[in-house]
N, C-alpha and C positions, 0 to 999 in steps of 0.2 A: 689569643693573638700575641704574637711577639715581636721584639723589634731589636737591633742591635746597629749600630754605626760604625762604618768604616772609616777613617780619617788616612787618606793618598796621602803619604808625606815620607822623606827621607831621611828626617831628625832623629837621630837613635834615640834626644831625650824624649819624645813625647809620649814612650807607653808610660816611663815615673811621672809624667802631669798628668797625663786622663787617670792614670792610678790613684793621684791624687786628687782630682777633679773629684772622680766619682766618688769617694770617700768624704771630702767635704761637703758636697750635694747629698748625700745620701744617695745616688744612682744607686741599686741593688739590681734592678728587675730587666736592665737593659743593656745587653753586650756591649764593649766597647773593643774596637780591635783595629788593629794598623794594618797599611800595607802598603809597597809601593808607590810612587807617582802614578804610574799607569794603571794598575786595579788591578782587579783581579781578571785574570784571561779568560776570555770569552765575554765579559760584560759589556767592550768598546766602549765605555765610560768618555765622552768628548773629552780632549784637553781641556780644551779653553771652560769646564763644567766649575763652578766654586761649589755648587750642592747641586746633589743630584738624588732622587727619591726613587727607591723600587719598590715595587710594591708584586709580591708574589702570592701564589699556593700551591700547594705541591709542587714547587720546583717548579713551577712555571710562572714569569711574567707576565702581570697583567696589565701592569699600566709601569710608566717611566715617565720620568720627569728632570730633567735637566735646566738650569739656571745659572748664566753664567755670575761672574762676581756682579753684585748690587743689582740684580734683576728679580730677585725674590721679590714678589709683592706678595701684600694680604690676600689679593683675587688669586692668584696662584695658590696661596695658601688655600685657600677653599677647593679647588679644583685636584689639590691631592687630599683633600679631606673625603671628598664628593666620590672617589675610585675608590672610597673603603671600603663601600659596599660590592664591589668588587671580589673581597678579600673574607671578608665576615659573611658567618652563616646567617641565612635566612632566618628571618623571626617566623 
């Protein structure tokens, strides 16, 4: 499985701070990459989203998850845990 974040923003500085994020963190194993406000086309990403989770395979979506700012909760958290299995091969 892999993973990689996209961060919506129009700051030219922010790829030199996730560059340096991830090099202070040690991040190696997980993409970090920019892109507009509005995402990437075709995704309909809500505005008003502060994180948003997709969760695919083969190019196809299996579960989404949108949150707008301070609506993250821990039960949320479990609930994009819970669609992993979604995602991961069968034991």
């Amino acid at each position: 499985m892999g993973s990689f974040v996209v961060f919506l923003n129009d700051d030219e500085s922010l790829e030199a701070k996730l560059k340096a994020m991830a090099k202070k963190e040690g991040i190696e194993k997980t993409i970090l990459a920019t892109d507009n406000p509005a995402g990437p086309q075709g995704y309909n990403i809500p505005k008003e989203a502060d994180v948003t989770v997709i969760l695919y395979n083969k190019r196809k979506v299996v579960a989404n998850h949108s949150f707008r700012k301070g609506e993250l909760k821990a039960e949320d958290v479990e609930k994009v845990v819970a669609d992993l299995s979604k995602i991961l091969p069968a034991k």
